[in-house]
Phi, psi and omega in degrees: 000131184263137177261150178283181202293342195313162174283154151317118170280111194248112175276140204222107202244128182282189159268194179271122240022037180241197188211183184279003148305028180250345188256004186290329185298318189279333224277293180281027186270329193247003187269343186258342161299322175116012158288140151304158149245140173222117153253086190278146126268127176320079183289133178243148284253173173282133173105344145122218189282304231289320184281334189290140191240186197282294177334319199274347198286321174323284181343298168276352168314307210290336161300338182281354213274101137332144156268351197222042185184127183301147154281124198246138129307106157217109180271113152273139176055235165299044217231320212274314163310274179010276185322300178323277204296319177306358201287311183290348197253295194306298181090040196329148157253066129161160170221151189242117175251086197263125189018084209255142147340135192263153201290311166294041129089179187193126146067049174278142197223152155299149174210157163329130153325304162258146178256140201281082188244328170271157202052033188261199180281128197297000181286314174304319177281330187283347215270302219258350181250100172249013165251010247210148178272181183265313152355280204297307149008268188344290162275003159285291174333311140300022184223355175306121170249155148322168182200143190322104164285311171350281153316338185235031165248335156313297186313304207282331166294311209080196194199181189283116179236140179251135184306143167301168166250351175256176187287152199222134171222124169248089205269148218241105159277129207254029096314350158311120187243033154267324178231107173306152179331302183324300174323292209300315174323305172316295183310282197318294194295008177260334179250043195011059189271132154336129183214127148248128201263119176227121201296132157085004197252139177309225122280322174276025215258317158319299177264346198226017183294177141337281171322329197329288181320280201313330163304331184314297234256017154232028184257300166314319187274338197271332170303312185274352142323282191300339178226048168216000000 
């Protein structure tokens, strides 16, 4: 696939009580390819998490998205349902699925109108980065927000999702312990996706581990494989 001359966009969609700060480990990584980056934060509607539902969220993906340049996708955790759902209006020439929600939902549940994430305890973030320097710790921990039960009762249900039609790569930490491997494996063999697999790594462990950059930049290589 040739691309026209605009640069490539890679819009980088988050998790669920994280922000577009989970990619600063990735952001020069594709910026040094010669890519744009839009990292954002998901913001929620007026009246707050208790009204936000997974549309609106779809929603501002679909909005960070140029009309006039391709577009690359990569949703971590919920990020990755986003992408999916976003696929059809944007029209992506690939997407990247990082320990992503499997689109048929995982573990469905009730959840709080709001789920309670911010200020929480730093014992829950050290708990959950066990591949993470004390640094990154540090400066995660303070940046985790509430977050929509709604939303993440859609995540946990699923949804009507239509398979991509572009190239799909799915990257695996095979220590994730929100969304088992296993899950990813599946998701990957449904889409007939490219997969990277890294042994021993946590689920935010792809952006914000040690390892982060070198996953960054074999997301990149494996990309400029799939849309060239």
């Amino acid at each position: 696939m040739l691309f026209p001359v605009n640069p490539v966009t890679v819009v980088m969609i988050h998790g669920a009580g994280g922000g577009g700060w989970e990619y600063e480990k990735w952001r020069p990584v594709f910026e040094a390819r010669g890519w744009k980056v839009v990292n954002r934060d998901l913001v929620p509607v007026h009246g707050g998490y208790a009204h936000t539902k997974i549309g609106d969220y779809v929603d501002q993906v679909i909005g960070w998205c140029p009309k006039n340049s391709p577009v690359i996708l990569i949703g971590a955790s919920m990020g990755g349902r986003l992408a999916l759902e976003a696929a059809p209006k944007v029209h992506p020439v690939a997407i990247v699925m990082v320990n992503s929600v499997p689109p048929e939902g995982h573990n469905p549940r009730k959840f709080p109108s709001v789920v309670k994430w911010a200020n929480g305890p730093l014992k829950d973030t050290i708990d959950s980065m066990p591949d993470s320097d004390q640094a990154t710790i540090q400066w995660a921990w303070k940046r985790w927000r509430d977050e929509s039960g709604s939303v993440m009762e859609s995540l946990s249900k699923g949804g009507n999702v239509l398979s991509p039609t572009c190239p799909v790569l799915v990257v695996i930490g095979e220590s994730d312990g929100d969304v088992p491997p296993k899950v990813s494996h599946q998701v990957a063999k449904r889409f007939r996706a490219m997969v990277l697999s890294y042994p021993g790594m946590s689920h935010v462990g792809p952006l914000l581990s040690r390892s982060a950059a070198k996953v960054a930049q074999d997301v990149v290589n494996k990309l400029s494989e799939l849309i060239h």
